[in-house]
C-alpha positions as CSV (number, residue, x, y, z in Angstrom):
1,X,10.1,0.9,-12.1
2,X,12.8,-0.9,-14.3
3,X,12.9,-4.6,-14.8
4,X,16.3,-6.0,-16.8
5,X,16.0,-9.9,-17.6
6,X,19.6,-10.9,-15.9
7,X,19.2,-14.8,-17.5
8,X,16.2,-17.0,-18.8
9,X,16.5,-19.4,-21.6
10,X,17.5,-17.4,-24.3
11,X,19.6,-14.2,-24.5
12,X,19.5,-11.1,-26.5
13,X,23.4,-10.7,-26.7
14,X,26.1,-12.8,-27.7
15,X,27.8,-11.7,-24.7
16,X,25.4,-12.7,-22.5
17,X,24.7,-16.2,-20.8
18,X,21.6,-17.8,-20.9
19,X,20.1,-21.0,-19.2
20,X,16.7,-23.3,-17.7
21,X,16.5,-20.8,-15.1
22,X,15.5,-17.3,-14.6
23,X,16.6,-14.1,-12.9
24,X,15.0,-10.6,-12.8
25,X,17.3,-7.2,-11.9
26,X,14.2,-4.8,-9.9
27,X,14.9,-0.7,-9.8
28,X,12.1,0.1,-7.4
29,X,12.0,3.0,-4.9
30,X,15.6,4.2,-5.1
31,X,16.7,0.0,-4.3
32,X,17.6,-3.1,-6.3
33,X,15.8,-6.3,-5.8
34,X,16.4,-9.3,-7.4
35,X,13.4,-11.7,-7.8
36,X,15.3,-15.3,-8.5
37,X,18.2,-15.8,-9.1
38,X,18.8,-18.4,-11.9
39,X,19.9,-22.0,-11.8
40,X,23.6,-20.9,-11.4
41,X,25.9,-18.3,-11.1
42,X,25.7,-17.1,-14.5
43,X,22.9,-14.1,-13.7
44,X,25.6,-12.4,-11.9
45,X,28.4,-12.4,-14.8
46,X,25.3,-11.3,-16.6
47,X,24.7,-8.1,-14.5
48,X,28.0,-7.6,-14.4
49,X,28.8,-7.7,-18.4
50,X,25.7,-5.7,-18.4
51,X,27.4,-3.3,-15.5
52,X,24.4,-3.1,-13.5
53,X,25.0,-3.1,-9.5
54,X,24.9,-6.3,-8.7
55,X,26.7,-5.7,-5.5
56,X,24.2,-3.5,-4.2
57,X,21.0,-5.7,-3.3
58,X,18.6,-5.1,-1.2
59,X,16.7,-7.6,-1.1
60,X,16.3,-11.2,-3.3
61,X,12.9,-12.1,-3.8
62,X,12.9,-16.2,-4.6
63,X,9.3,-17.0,-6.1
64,X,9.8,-20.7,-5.1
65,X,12.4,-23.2,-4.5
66,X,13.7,-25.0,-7.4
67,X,17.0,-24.7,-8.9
68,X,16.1,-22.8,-12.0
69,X,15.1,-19.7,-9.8
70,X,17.3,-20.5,-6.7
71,X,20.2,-21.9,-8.2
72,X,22.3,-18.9,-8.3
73,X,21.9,-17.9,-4.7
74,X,25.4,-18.6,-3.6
75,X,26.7,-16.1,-6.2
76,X,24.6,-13.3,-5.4
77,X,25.0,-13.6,-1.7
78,X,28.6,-13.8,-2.1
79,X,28.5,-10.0,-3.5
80,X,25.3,-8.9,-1.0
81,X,26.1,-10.7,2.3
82,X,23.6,-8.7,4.1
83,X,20.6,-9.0,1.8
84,X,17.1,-10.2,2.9
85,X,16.0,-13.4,1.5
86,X,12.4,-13.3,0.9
87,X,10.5,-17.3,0.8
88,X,7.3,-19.1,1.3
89,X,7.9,-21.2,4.4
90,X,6.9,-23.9,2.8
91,X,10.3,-24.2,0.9
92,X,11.7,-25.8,4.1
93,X,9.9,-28.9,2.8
94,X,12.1,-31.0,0.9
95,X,10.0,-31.8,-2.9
96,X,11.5,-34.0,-5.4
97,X,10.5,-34.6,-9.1
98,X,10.3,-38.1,-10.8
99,X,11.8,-38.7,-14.6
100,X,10.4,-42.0,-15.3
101,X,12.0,-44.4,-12.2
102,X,14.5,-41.5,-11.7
103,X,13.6,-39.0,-8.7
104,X,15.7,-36.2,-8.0
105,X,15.6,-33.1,-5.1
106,X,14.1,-30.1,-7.1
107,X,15.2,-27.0,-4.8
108,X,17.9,-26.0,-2.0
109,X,17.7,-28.4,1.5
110,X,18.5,-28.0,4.8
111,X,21.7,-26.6,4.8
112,X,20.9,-23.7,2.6
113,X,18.4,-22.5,5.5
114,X,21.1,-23.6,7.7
115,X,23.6,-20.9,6.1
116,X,21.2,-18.2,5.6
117,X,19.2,-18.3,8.5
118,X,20.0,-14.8,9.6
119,X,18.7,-13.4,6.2
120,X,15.9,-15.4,5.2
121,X,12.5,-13.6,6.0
122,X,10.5,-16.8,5.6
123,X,6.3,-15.7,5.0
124,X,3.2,-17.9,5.2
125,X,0.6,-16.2,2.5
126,X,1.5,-12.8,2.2
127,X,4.4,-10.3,2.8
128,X,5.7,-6.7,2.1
129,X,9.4,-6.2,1.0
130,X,8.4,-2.0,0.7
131,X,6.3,0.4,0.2
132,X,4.1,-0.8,-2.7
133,X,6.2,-4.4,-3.6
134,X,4.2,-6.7,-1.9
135,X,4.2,-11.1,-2.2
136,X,1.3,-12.7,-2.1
137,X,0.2,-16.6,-2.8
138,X,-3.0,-18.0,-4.5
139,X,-5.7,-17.5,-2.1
140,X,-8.1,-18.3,-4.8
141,X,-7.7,-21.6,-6.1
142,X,-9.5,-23.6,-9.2
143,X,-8.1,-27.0,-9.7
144,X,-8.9,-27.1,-13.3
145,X,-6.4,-23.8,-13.8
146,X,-3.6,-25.3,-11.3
147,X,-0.5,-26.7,-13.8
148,X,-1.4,-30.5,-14.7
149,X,2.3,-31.3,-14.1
150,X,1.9,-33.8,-11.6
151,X,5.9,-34.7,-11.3
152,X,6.4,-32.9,-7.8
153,X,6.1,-34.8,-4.8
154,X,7.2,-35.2,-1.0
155,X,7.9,-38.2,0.7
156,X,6.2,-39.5,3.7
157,X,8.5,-42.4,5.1
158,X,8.5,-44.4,1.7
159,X,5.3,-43.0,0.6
160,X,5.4,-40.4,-2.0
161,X,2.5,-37.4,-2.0
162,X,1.9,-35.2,-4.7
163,X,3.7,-32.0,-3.7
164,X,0.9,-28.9,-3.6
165,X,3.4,-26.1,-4.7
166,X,3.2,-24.2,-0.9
167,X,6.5,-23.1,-1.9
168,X,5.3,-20.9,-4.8
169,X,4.6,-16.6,-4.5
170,X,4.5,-14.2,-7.1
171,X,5.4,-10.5,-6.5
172,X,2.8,-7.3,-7.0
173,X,4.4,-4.5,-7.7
174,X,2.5,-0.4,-8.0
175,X,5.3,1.2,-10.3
176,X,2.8,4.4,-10.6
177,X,2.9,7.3,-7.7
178,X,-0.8,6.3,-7.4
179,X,-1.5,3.0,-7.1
180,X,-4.8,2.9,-8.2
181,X,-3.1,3.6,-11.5
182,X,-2.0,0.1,-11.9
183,X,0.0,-3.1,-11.0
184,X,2.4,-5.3,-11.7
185,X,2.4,-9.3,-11.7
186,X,6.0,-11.0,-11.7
187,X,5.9,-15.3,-10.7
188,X,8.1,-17.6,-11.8
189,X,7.2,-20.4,-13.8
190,X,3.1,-20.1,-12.0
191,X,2.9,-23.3,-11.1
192,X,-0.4,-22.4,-9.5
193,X,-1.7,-21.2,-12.8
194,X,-1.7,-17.4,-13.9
195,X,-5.5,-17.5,-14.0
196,X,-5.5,-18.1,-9.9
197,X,-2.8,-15.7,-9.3
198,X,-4.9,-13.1,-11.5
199,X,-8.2,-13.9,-9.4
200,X,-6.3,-13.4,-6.4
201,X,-5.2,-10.1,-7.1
202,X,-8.7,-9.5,-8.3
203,X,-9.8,-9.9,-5.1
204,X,-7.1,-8.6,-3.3
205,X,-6.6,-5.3,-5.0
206,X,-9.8,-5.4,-6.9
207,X,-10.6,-2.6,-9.4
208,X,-6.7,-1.9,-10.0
209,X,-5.4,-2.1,-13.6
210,X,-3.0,-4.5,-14.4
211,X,-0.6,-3.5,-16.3
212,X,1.7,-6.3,-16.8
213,X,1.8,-9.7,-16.0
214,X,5.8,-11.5,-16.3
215,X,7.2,-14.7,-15.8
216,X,7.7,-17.9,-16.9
217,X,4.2,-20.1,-17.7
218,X,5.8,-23.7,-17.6
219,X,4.2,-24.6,-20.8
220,X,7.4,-26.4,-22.2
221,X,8.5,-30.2,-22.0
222,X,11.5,-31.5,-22.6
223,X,12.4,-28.9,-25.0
224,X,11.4,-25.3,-25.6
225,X,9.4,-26.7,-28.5
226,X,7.1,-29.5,-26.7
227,X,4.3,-29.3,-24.4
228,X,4.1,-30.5,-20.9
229,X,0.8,-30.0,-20.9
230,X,-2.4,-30.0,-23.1
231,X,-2.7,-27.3,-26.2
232,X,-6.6,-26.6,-24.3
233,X,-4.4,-25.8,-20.7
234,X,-2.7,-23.3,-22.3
235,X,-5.2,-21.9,-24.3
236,X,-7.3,-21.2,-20.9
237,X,-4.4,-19.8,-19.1
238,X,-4.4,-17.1,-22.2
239,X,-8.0,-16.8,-22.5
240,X,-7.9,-15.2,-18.8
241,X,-5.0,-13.4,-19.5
242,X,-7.0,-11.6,-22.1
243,X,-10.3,-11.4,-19.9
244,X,-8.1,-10.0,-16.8
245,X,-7.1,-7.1,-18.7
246,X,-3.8,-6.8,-19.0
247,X,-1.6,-3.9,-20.9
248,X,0.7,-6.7,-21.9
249,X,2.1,-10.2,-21.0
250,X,6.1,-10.8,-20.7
251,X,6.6,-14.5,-21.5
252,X,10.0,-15.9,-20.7
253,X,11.7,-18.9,-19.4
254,X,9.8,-22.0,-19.4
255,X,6.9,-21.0,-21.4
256,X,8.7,-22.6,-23.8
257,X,8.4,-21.9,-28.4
258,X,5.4,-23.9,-28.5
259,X,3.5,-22.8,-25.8
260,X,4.2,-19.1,-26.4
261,X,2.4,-19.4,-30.3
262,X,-0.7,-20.8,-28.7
263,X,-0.9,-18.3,-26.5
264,X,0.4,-15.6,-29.0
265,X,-3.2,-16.6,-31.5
266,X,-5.6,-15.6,-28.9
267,X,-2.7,-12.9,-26.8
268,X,-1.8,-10.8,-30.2
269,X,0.2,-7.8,-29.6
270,X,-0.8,-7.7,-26.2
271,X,2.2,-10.3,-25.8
272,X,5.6,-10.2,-26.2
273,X,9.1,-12.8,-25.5
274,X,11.3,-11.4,-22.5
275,X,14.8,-12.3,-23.6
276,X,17.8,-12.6,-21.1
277,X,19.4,-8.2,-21.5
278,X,15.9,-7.3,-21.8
279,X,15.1,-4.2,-20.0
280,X,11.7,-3.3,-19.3
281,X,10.5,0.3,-18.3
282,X,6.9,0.3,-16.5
């Protein structure tokens, strides 16, 4: 398995473009995947400066639908018009988030199911792209480790309702021959909370090593530099990194400067920044 970090927030390169959003390039079982696809185009100049085969996809994986990791859909379908479209079904459900009296639509609407309908593979809790790549949700669930970001909502007539992130997966990957040599944890910004994604797997693969966990953490504010949350959230969402077991944790996108150095105190060398031209090797 090779993962190459198309776009996040930073780059590693000069060359390369970098944005809010996030975009993973997937060599798995002889196919490319993509899981998100940034919050515009830009992953696919990306890819293409970094001449990997962007128009040969198999399959996009989007880990839920906001613009940062859905944005760049247009682009990549342009070059892949016959990829699969892997989503939680409960994208279809139009979410806004409020900025002070501002509110504004946080993911694709209707017509983007419109236009893909044909390739979207739209899945409840759980579902297989191949042969040891599955998506799964949180089936175990602890308020106290969800993300206290309470800015998401839906709208019931006038009536706003806090929005319960149904859109959100995160992928399991087995890189090894033998899976009961380990796995792989990709989300995107774990919304959730990496500690119930972890406990899922727990349960759901129990007894299996983990050896990664990568993704965003949405730690970060209004800049990479400031919280959006408490100092003692983040601290317990590395405390059961650490207790889980993983090899190492791949912290990109909106985890955010801040957020990363708490978690890098109690993490240590088991953590590391994933920077846009990246390449991974698991």
């Amino acid at each position: 398995m090779k993962l190459i970090c198309l776009i996040e927030n930073t780059a590693v390169n000069e060359k390369l473009f970098n944005e809010d959003g996030m975009s993973l390039f997937v060599e798995y079982g002889g196919r490319n995947y993509l899981i998100d696809t940034g919050l515009t185009g830009k992953a696919v100049d990306n890819a293409k400066r970094m001449r990997l085969p962007i128009n040969d996809i198999h399959a996009v994986i989007v880990t839920h639908n906001h613009h940062a990791h859905i944005g760049g859909i247009d682009a990549v379908m342009r070059l892949n018009p016959k990829a699969k479209i892997y989503l939680r079904a409960g994208a279809t459900e139009e979410v806004y988030r409020r900025s002070g009296f501002i509110k504004s639509p946080v993911g694709a609407g209707k017509a983007f199911f419109k236009k893909y309908a044909d390739n979207l593979i739209l899945f409840n809790n759980f579902s297989e792209v191949t042969e040891g790549f599955y998506l799964a949700s949180c089936e175990s669930f602890d308020d106290k480790y969800e993300n206290p970001d309470k800015s998401y909502f839906t709208l019931d007539g006038k009536k706003s309702i806090p929005f319960e992130h149904t859109d959100e997966s995160f992928a399991v990957i087995f890189p090894k021959k033998r899976k009961a040599e380990g796995l792989v944890l990709v989300g995107g910004c774990f919304h959730c909370g990496a500690v119930n994604m972890l406990e899922t797997v727990r349960k759901r693969w129990h007894g299996i090593p983990i050896l990664a966990v990568i993704g965003g953490f949405h730690f970060s504010g209004s800049s990479p530099k400031t919280l959006n949350c408490s100092a003692d959230y983040v601290v317990a969402q590395a405390r059961g990194l650490k207790l889980c077991g993983a090899e190492k944790i791949y912290a990109c996108h909106c985890t955010g400067f801040k957020g990363f150095d708490v978690m890098d105190e109690i993490l240590g060398d088991r953590i590391m920044y994933l920077g846009g031209g990246e390449a991974l090797e698991i």
